[in-house]
DRENFI-925824 format. One record per atom (N, C-alpha, C): residue number from 1; residue in one letter; atom name; x, y, z. Coordinates in nm, 2 decimals. Layout:
% residues N
[NUM,a,CA,[X,Y,Z]] ...
% end
This chain:
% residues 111
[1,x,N,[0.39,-1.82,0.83]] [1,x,CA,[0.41,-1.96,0.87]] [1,x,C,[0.40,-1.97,1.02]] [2,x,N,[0.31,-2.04,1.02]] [2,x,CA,[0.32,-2.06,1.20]] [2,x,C,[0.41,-2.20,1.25]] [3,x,N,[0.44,-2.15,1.43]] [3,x,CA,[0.48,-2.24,1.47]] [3,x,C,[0.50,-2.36,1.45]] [4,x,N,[0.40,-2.44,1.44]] [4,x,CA,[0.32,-2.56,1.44]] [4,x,C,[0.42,-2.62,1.26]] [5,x,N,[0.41,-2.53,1.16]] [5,x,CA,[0.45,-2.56,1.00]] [5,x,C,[0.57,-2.54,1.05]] [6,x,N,[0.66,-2.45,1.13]] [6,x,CA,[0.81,-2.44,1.15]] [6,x,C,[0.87,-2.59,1.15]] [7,x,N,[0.81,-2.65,1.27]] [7,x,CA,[0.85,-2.74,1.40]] [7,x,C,[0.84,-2.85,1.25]] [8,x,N,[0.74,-2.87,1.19]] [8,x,CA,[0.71,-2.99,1.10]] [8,x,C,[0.86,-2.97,0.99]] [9,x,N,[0.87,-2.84,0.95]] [9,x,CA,[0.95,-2.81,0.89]] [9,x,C,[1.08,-2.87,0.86]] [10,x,N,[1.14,-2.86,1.05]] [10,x,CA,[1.24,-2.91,1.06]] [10,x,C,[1.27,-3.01,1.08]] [11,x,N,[1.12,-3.06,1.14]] [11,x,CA,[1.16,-3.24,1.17]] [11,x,C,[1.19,-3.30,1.03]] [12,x,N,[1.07,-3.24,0.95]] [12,x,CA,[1.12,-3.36,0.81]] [12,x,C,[1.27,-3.34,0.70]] [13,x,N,[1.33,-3.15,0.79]] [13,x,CA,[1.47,-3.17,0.65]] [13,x,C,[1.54,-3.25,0.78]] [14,x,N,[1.50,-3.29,0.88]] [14,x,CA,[1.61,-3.38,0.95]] [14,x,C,[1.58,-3.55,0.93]] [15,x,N,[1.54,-3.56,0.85]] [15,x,CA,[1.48,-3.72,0.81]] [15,x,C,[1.59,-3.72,0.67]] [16,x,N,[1.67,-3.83,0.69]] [16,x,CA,[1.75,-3.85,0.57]] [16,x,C,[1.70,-3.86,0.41]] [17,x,N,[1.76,-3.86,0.32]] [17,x,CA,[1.66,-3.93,0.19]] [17,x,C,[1.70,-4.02,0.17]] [18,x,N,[1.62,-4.12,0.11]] [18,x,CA,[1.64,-4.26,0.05]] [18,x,C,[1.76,-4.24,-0.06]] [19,x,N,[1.86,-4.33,-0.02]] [19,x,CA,[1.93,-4.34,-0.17]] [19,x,C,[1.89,-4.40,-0.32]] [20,x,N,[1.93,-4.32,-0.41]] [20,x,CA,[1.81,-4.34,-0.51]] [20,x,C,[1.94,-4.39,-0.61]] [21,x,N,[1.94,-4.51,-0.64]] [21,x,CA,[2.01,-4.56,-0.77]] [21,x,C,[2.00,-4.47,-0.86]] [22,x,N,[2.17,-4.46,-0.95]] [22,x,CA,[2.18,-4.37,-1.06]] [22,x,C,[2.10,-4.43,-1.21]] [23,x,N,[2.07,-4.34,-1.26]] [23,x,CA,[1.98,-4.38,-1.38]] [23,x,C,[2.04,-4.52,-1.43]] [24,x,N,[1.95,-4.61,-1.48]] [24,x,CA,[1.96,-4.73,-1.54]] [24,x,C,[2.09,-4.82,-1.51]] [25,x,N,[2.07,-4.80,-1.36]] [25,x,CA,[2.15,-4.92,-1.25]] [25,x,C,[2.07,-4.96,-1.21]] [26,x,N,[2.10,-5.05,-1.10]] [26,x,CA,[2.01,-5.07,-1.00]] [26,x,C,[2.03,-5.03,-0.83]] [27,x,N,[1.97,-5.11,-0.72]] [27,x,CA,[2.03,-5.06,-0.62]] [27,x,C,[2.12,-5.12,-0.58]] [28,x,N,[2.16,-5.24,-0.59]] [28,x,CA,[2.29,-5.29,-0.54]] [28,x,C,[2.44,-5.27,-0.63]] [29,x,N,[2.38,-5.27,-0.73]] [29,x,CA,[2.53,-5.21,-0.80]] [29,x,C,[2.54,-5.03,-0.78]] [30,x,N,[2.47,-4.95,-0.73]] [30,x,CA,[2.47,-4.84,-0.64]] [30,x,C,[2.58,-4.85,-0.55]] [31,x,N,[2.51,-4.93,-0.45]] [31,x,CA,[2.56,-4.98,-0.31]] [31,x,C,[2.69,-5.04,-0.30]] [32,x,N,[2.74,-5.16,-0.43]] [32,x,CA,[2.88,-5.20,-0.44]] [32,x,C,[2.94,-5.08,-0.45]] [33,x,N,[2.88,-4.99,-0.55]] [33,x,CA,[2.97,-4.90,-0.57]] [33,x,C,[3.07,-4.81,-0.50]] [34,x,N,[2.96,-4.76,-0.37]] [34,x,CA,[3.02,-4.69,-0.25]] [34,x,C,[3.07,-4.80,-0.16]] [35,x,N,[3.05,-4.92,-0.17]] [35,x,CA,[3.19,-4.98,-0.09]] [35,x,C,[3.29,-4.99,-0.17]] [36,x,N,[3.31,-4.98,-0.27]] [36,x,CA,[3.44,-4.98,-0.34]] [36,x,C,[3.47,-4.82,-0.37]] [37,x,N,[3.40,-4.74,-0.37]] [37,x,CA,[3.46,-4.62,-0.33]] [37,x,C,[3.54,-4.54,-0.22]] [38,x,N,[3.47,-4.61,-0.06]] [38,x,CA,[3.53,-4.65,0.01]] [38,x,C,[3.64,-4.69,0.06]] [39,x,N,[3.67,-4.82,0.00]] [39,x,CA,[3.74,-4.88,0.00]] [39,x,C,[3.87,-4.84,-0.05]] [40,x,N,[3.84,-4.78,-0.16]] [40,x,CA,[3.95,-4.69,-0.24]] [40,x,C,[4.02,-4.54,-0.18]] [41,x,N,[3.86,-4.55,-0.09]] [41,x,CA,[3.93,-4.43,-0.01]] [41,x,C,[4.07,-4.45,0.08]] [42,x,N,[4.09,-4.54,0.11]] [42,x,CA,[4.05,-4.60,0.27]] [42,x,C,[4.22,-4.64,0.27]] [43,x,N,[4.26,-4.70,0.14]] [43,x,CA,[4.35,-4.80,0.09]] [43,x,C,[4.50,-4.70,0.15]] [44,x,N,[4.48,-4.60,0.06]] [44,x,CA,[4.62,-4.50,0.12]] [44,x,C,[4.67,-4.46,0.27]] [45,x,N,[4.52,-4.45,0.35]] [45,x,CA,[4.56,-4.45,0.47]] [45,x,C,[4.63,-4.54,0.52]] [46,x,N,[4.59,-4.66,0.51]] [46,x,CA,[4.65,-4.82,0.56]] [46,x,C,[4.73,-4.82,0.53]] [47,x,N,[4.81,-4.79,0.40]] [47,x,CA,[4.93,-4.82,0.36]] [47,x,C,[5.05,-4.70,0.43]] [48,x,N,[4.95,-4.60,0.45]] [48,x,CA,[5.05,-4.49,0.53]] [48,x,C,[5.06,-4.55,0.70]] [49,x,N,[5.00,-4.59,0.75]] [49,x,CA,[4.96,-4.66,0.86]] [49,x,C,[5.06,-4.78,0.89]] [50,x,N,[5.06,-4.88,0.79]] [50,x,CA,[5.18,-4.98,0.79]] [50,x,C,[5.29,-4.92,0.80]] [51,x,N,[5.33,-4.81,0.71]] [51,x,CA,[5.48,-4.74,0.66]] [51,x,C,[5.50,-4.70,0.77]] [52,x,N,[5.44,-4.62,0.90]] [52,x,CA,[5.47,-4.58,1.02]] [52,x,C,[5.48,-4.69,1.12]] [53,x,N,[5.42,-4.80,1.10]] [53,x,CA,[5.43,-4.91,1.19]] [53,x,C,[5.58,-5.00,1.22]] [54,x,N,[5.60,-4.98,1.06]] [54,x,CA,[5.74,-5.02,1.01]] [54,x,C,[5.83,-4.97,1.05]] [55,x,N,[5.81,-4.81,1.02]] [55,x,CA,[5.92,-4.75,1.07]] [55,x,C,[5.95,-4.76,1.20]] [56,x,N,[5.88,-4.73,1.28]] [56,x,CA,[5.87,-4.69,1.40]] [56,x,C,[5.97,-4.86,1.47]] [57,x,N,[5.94,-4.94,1.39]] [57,x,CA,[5.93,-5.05,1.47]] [57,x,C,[6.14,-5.10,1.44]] [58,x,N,[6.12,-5.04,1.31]] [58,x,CA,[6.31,-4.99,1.31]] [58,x,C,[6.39,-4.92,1.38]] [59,x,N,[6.35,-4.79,1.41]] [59,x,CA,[6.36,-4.72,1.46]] [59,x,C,[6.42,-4.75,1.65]] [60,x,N,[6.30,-4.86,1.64]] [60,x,CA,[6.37,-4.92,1.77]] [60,x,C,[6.43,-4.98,1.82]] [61,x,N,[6.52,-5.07,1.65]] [61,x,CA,[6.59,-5.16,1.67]] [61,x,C,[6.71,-5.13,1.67]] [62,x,N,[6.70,-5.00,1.60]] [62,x,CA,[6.86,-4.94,1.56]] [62,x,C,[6.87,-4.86,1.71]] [63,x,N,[6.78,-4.78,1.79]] [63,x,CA,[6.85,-4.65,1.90]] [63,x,C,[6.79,-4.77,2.03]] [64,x,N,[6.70,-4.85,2.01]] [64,x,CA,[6.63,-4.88,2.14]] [64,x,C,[6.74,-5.00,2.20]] [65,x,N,[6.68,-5.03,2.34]] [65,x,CA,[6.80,-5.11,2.43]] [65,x,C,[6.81,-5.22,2.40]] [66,x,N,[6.87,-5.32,2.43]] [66,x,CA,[6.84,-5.45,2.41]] [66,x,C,[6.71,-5.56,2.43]] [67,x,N,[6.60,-5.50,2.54]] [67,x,CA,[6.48,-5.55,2.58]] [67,x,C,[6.38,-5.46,2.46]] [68,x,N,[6.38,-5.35,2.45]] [68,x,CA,[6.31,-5.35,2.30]] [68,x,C,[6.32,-5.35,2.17]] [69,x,N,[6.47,-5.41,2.14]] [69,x,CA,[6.50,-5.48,2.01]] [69,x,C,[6.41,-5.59,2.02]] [70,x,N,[6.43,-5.66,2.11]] [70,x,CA,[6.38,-5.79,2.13]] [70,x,C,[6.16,-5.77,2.07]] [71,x,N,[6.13,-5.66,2.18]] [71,x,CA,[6.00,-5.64,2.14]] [71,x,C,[6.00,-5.57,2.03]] [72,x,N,[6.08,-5.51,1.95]] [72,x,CA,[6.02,-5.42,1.85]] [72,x,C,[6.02,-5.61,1.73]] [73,x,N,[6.17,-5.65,1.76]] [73,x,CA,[6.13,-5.79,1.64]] [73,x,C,[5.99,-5.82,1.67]] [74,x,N,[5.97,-5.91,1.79]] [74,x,CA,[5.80,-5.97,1.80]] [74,x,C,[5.70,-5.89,1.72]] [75,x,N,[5.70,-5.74,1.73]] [75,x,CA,[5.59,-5.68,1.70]] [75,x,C,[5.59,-5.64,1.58]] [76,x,N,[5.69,-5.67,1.48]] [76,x,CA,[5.71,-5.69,1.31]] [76,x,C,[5.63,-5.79,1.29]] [77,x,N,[5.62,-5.89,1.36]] [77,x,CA,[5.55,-5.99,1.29]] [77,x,C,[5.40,-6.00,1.30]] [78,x,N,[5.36,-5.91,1.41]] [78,x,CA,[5.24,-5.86,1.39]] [78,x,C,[5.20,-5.76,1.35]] [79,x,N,[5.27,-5.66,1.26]] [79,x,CA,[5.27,-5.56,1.21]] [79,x,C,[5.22,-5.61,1.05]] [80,x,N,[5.32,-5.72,1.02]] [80,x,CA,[5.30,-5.80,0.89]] [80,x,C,[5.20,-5.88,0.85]] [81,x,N,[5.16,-5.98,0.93]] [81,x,CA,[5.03,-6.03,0.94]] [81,x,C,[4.90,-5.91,0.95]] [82,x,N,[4.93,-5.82,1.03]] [82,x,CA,[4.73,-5.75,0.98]] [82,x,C,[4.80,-5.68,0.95]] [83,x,N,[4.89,-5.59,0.86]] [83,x,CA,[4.89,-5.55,0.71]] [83,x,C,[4.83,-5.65,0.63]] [84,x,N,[4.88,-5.78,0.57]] [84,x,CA,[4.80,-5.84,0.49]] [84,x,C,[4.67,-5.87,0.50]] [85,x,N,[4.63,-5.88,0.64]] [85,x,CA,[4.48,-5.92,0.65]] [85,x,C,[4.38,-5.82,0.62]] [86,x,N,[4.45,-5.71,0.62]] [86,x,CA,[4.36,-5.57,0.63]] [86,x,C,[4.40,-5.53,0.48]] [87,x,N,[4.49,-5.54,0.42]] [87,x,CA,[4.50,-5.52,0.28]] [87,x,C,[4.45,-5.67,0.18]] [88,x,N,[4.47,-5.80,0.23]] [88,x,CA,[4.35,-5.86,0.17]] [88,x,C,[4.25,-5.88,0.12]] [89,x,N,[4.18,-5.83,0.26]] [89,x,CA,[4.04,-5.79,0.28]] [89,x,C,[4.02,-5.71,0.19]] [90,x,N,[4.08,-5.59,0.21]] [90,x,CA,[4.04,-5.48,0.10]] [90,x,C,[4.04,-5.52,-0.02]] [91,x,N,[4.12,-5.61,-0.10]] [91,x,CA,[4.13,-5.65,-0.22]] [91,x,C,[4.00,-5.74,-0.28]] [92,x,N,[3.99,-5.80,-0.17]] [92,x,CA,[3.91,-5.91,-0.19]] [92,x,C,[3.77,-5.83,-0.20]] [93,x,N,[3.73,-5.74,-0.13]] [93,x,CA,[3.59,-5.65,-0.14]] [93,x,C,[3.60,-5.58,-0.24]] [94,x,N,[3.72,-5.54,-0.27]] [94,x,CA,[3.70,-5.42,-0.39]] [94,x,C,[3.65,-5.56,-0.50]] [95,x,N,[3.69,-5.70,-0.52]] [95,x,CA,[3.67,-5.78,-0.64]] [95,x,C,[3.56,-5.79,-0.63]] [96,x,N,[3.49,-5.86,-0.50]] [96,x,CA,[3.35,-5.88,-0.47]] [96,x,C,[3.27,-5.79,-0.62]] [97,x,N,[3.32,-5.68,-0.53]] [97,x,CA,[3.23,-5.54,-0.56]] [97,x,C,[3.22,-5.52,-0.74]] [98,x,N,[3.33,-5.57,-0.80]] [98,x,CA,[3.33,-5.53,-0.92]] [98,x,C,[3.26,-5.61,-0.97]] [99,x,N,[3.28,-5.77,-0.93]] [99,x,CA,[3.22,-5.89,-0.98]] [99,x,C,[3.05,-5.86,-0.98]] [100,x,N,[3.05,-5.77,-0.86]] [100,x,CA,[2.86,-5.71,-0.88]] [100,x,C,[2.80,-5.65,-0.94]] [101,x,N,[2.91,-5.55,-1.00]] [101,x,CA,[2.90,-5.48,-1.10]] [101,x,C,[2.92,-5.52,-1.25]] [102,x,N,[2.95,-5.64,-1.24]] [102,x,CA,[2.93,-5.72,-1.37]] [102,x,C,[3.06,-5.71,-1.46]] [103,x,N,[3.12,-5.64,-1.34]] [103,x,CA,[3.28,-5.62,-1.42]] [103,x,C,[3.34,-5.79,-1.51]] [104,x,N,[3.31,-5.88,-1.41]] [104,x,CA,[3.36,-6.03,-1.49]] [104,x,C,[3.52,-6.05,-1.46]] [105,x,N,[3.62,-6.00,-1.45]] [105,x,CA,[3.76,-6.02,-1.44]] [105,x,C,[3.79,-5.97,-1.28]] [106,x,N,[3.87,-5.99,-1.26]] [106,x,CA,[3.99,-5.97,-1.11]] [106,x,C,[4.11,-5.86,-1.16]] [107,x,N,[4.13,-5.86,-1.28]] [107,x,CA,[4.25,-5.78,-1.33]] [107,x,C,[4.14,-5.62,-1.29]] [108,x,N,[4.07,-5.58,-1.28]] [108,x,CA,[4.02,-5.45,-1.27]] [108,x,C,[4.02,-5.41,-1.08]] [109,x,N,[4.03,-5.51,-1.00]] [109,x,CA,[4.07,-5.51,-0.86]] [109,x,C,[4.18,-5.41,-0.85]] [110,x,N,[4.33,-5.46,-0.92]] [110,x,CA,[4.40,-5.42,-0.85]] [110,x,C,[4.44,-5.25,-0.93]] [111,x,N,[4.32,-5.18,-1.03]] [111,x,CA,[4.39,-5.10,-1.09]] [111,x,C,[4.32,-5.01,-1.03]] 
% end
């Protein structure tokens, strides 16, 4: 093999492959599908993410001084608002996603 076939070699295993829909899908119920795989990934972190936000934000009410009681309250309520907005969202994409998939119902979102 010469040079010249090496160099070609490696340029093309470094060119991605096309993703190829699974037999008798298509490509966008493919595509839903890794956003809702995703998404499913994704879910437990956030929820571990809120549980520390929470905590933490206790934490400060009970040992912290009187000036960050004060800020640990304020920052519950923004702790609680993009929890839901970020766990909405998520809910709301996973339905999209099934709805593309021809699922038809919302009861398959939340299982």
């Amino acid at each position: 093999m010469s040079n010249l076939q090496a160099m070609v070699m490696n340029v093309t295993s470094a060119i991605p492959t096309p993703i190829v829909a699974a037999e008798g899908s298509n490509y966008w119920q493919s595509v839903s599908q890794s956003i809702a795989n995703a998404i499913d990934s994704a879910l437990p972190y956030v929820w571990i993410l809120v549980s520390l936000a929470i905590i933490g934000v206790g934490l400060l009410c009970i040992i912290g001084s009187d000036r960050s009681k004060e800020v640990a309250k304020s920052k519950f309520v923004y702790i609680c608002v993009g929890a839901a907005l970020v766990l909405a969202a998520a809910y709301i994409g996973k339905g999209i996603t099934s709805a593309l998939n021809g699922a038809g119902d919302w009861s398959s979102v939340v299982n």
